[in-house]
N, C-alpha and C positions, 0 to 999 in steps of 0.2 A: 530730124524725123518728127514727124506730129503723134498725139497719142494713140490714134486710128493704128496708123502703121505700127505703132512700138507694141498694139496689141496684138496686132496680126502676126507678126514677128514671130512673138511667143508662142502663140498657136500652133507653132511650124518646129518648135523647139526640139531638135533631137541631136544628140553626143554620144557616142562612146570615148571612155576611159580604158584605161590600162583592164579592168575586170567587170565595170559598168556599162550595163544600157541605159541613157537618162532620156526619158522621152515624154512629151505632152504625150495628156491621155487619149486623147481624138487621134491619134498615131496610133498609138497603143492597141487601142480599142478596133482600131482598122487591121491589123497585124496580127497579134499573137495574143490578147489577152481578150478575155468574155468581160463580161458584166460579173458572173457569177465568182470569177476570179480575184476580180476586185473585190466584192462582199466579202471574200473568203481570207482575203489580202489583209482587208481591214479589220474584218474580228482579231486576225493571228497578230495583227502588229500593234494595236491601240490596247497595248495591257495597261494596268495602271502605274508603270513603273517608266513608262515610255510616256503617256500624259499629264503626269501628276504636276507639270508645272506650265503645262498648255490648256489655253480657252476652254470651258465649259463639255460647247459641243463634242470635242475629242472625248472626252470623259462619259460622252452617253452611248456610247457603242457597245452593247454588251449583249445582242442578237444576230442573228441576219436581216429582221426587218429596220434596226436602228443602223447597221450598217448600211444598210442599201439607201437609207435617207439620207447619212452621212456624207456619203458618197455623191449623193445629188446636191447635196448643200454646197459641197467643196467644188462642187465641177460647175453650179451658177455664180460661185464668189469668189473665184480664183482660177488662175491659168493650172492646172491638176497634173502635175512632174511625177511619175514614177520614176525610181530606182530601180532598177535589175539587176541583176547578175547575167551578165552578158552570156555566159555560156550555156547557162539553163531557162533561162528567163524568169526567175524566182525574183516576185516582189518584194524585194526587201526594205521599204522606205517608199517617203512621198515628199515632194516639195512643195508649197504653193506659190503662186507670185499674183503680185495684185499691182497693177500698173496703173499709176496714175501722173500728174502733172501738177509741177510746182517751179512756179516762177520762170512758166515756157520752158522747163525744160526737163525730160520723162527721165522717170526714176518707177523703182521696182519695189514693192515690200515685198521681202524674203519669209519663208517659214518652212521648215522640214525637219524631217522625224525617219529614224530608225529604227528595227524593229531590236529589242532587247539581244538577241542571239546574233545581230550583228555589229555590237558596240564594241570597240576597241581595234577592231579589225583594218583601222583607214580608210572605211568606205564612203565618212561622211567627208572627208577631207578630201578626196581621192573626186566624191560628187562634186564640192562647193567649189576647186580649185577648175574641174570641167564646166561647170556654169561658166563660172569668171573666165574662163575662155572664149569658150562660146558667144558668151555676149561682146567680149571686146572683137572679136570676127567678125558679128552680125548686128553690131549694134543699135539693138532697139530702145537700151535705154542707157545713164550716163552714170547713172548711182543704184548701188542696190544699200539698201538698208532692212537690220534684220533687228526684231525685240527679240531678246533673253530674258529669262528668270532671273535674276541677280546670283541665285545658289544655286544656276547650274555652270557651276565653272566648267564641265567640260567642253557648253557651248561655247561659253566666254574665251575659253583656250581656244578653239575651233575659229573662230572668229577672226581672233588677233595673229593666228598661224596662217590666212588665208589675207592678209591685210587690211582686215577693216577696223578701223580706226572709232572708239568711242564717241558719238554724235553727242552733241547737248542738250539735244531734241527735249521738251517737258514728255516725261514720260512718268506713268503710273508708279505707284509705289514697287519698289520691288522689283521694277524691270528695267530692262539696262536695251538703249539701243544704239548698235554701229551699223558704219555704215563705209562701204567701199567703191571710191569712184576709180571708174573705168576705162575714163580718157582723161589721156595727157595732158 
């Protein structure tokens, strides 16, 4: 598959799990959530306890008008994955994916976040092991690889619970990245 396709791919990206809705936002957005939903999403979930070890931008959300920017930032530089709660449709999480090409052959950067009131609960396990499904189904790409904080072992646990393997990738101080390929 070319990177064309493996973007389009993503675009189209929708799962349910076991208690999850996971769906690109252009789905989402067509369906069951507003814009104003999403603002409202991203204030209640971008506390600082939930960004304190991710990018900048996450960290400027502290309105509805920085939300609403945020929200446009994330959906020009990334494929924009909500979390739900399948039964209610309560956003409870985001993922992003950023598709690109290395060495002919597509791979995925990973990133996603939950909101504080749903940690511990399996949901992000419950999401990441649904991607990994998904994608080996539909395979748009061959590797996902994801950066961590180095001191957030719960990710790093998350990670290695889902099979991805420590990359040796030159990476920033203090961040740690794996990476899980997809075919055999």
């Amino acid at each position: 598959m070319n990177l064309m396709a493996a973007v389009e791919r993503f675009e189209t990206c929708e799962f349910y799990t076991l208690r999850l809705r996971v769906s690109h936002l252009s789905n989402a957005l067509n369906q069951s959530v507003s814009e104003v939903d999403l603002v409202r999403a991203a204030l209640r979930l971008l506390t600082p306890k939930v960004t304190q070890s991710l990018p900048p931008e996450f960290q400027s959300v502290q309105n509805e008008q920085s939300a609403q920017a945020w929200v446009q930032e994330m959906m020009q530089e990334s494929h924009f994955i909500l979390i739900q709660i399948a039964a209610t449709q309560e956003i409870i999480g985001f993922m992003f994916l950023d598709v690109y090409e290395e060495a002919g052959t597509q791979k995925a950067h990973l990133g996603y976040l939950l909101g504080e009131a749903f940690w511990g609960q399996g949901y992000a396990s419950e999401c990441l092991a649904g991607l990994i499904e998904w994608c080996r189904r539909t395979q748009p790409v061959s590797t996902l690889l994801a950066g961590v904080a180095a001191e957030n072992t719960q990710s790093v646990r998350l990670l290695q619970k889902q099979g991805f393997e420590e990359a040796t990738a030159d990476a920033p101080a203090g961040v740690l990245f794996f990476e899980r390929c997809l075919v055999s």
